[in-house]
N, C-alpha and C positions, 0 to 999 in steps of 0.2 A: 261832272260838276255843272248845277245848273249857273250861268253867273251875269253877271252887267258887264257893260262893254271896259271896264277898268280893268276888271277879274279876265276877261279875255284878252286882253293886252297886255299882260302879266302872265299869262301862260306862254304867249305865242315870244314875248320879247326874252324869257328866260328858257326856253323849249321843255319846257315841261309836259310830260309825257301824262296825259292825260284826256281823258273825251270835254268836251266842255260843249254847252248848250243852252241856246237861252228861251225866256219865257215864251217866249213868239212859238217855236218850234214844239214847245211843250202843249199850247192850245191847238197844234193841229189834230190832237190824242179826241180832241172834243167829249172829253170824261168819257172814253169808252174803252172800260174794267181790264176788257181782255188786253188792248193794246200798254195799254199803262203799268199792267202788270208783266209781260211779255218783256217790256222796254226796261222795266227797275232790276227785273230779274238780273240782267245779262251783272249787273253791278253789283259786286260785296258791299261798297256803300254809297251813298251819295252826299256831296257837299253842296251849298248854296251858298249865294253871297246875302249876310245878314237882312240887308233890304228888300231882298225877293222870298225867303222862308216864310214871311205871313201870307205871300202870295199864290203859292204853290199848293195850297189846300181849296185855293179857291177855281184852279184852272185846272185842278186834278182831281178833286176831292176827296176823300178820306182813304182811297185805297192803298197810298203809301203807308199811312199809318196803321191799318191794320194787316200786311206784310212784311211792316216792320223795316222799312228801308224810307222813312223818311230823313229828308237830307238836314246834314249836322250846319251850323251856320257858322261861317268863314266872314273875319271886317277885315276891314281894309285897311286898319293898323299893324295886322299883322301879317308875315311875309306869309305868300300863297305857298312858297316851298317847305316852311315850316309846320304850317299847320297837314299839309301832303306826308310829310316824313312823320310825324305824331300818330296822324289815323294810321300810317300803315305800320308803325309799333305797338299797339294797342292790340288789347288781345279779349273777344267777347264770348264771355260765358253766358250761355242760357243752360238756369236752370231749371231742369222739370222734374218730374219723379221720376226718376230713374234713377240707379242704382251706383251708376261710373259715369263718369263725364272723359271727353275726350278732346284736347286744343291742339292747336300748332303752336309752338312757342320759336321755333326758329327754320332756317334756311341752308341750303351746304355751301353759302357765301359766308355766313356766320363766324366768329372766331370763338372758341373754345372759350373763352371766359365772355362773350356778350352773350352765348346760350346760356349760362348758368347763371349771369342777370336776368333775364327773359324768366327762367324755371321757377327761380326764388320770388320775384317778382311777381309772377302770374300764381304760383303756390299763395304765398301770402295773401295774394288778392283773393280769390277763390274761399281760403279759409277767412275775411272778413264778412264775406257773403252770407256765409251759415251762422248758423242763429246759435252753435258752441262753439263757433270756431275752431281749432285744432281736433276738438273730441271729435266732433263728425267725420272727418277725415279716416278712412280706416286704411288704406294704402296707397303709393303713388308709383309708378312706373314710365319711365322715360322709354319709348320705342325709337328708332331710327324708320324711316320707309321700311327699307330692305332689311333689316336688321331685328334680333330678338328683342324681347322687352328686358330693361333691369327694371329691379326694385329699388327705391332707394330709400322707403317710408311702410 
């Protein structure tokens, strides 16, 4: 998380288990490509506190956004915990041309019925994405890790 000093005493006073960073440390990258992208990588995503997201293109320049990890903006209305629990329910499809798509929809903490919210959930969403929605869809398979795949579609 890139954040301001509020956003950082909000992480530290409720121990929220997260990196958190601020702009200062981010100019030390002095827009150079390799390190910036090196540094985004290590992260599935990145958050920033509303006020510094216009800034961060200016101290990094466009190379978040065309990796695709430019950071989602967090205010300071809303609790740092909640919007944390939201991104990591969230579930991102990219689609390209290819033929199968493959997600994670849940974890072996999970209970039996919040995976089959997750499935139907991230199902439905996926079929609003395409352009016939359900007709595109030609089959769906639930795999475990270690486990065969079923059919259920």
């Amino acid at each position: 998380m890139i954040a301001d000093q509020k956003h950082q005493d909000e992480v530290t006073a409720n121990g929220i288990k997260i990196e958190v960073t601020t702009l200062d440390n981010l100019k030390k990258f002095n827009k150079d490509k390799k390190l910036i992208k090196k540094w985004a990588k290590k992260y599935y995503l990145l958050l920033a506190t509303d006020a510094l997201v216009k800034k961060v293109p200016q101290v990094l320049g466009p190379i978040l956004n065309r990796i695709g990890k430019f950071p989602q903006p967090v205010t300071h209305n809303e609790p740092l915990s909640k919007k944390i629990d939201d991104v990591r329910a969230s579930v991102k499809w990219q689609l390209k041309k290819v033929t199968n798509l493959n997600v994670a929809v849940g974890n072996e903490e999970m209970t039996d019925e919040q995976l089959r919210q997750n499935i139907v959930m991230s199902a439905n969403f996926l079929a609003s994405l395409l352009k016939k929605g359900w007709h595109n869809v030609k089959a769906i398979n639930i795999k475990m890790t270690m486990g065969g795949s079923v059919k259920i579609l």
